[in-house]
C-alpha positions as CSV (number, residue, x, y, z in Angstrom):
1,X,38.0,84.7,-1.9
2,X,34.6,86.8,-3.2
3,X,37.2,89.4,-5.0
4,X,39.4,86.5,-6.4
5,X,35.6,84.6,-7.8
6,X,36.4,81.3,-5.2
7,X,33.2,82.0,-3.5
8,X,29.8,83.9,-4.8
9,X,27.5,86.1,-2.8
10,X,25.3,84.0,-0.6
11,X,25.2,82.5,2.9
12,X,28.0,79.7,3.9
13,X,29.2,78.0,7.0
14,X,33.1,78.3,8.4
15,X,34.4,75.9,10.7
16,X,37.0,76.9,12.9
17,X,38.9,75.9,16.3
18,X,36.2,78.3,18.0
19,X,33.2,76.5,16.3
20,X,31.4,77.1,13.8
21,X,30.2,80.2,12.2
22,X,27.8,81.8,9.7
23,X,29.3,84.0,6.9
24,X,27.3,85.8,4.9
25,X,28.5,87.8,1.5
26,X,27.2,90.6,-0.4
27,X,27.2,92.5,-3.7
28,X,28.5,95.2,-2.1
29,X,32.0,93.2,-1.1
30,X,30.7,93.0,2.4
31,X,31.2,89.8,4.4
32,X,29.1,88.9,7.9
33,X,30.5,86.7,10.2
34,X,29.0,85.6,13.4
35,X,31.6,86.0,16.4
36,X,30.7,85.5,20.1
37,X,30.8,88.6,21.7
38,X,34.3,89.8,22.9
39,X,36.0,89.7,26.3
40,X,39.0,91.8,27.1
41,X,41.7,90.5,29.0
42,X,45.1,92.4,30.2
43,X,47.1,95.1,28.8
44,X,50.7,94.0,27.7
45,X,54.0,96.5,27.9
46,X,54.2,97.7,23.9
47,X,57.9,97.1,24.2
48,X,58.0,93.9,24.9
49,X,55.9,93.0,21.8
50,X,57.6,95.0,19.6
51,X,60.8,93.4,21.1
52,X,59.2,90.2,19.9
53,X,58.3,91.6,16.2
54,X,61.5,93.1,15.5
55,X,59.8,96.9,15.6
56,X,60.3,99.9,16.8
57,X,57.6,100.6,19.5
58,X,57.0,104.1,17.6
59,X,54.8,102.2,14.8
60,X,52.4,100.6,17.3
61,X,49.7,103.0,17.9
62,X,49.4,104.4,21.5
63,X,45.3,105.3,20.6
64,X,44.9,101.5,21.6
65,X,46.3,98.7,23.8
66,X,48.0,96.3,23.1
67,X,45.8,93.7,25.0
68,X,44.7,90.4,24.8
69,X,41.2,89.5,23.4
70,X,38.7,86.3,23.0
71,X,35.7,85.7,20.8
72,X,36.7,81.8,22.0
73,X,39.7,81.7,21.7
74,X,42.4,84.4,23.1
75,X,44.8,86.7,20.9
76,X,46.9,89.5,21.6
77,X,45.6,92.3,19.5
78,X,48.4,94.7,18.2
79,X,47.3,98.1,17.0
80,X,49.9,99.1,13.9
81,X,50.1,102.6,13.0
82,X,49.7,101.8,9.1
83,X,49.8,98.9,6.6
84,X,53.4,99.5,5.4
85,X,54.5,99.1,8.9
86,X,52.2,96.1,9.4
87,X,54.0,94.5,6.0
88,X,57.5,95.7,7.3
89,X,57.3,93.5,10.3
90,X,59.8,90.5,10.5
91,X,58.4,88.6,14.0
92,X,61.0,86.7,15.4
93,X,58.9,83.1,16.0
94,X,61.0,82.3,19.0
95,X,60.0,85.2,21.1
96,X,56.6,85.3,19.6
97,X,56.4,81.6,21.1
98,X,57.3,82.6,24.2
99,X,54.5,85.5,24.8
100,X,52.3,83.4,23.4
101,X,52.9,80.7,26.4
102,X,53.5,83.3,28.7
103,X,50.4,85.1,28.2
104,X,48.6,81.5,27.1
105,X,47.0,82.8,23.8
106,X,47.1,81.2,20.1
């Protein structure tokens, strides 16, 4: 939003389903936003998220987990090898539905 001239550099509030937090913006295109601090939560089998993202397993990086994390609220963080295969990805919803209940994250 600061690149596209929606917002200017200054201080602002952003509501979210975690609460609410401070952002802050910069004139160096920097942006500050309070987070709680993170707690890591189990490891989950790279194939069967790729399953769910229609991937090959070779584009998710093997120098991370894939594991779920929570500032508030949980996600399953998925470490991509590079943006083109981060833009290549064609999730199927269904499946992506389905870890998300099984593992009960957002």
């Amino acid at each position: 939003m600061l690149k596209l001239n929606h917002i200017q550099i200054g201080k602002y509030t952003q509501e979210t389903k975690a609460g609410v937090f401070n952002i802050e913006t910069t004139k160096d295109d920097v942006i500050f936003m309070d987070q709680n601090i993170p707690e890591f939560f189990e490891i989950i089998d790279k194939t069967e998220i790729a399953d769910s993202l229609n991937i090959p397993p070779e584009i998710i990086s093997s120098d991370l987990p894939i594991q779920i994390v929570s500032t508030e609220l949980k996600d399953i963080f998925i470490p991509i090898k590079n943006l083109q295969n981060l833009l290549d990805i064609k999730p199927d919803f269904e499946k992506v539905t389905n870890i998300s209940r099984k593992y009960r994250v957002t």
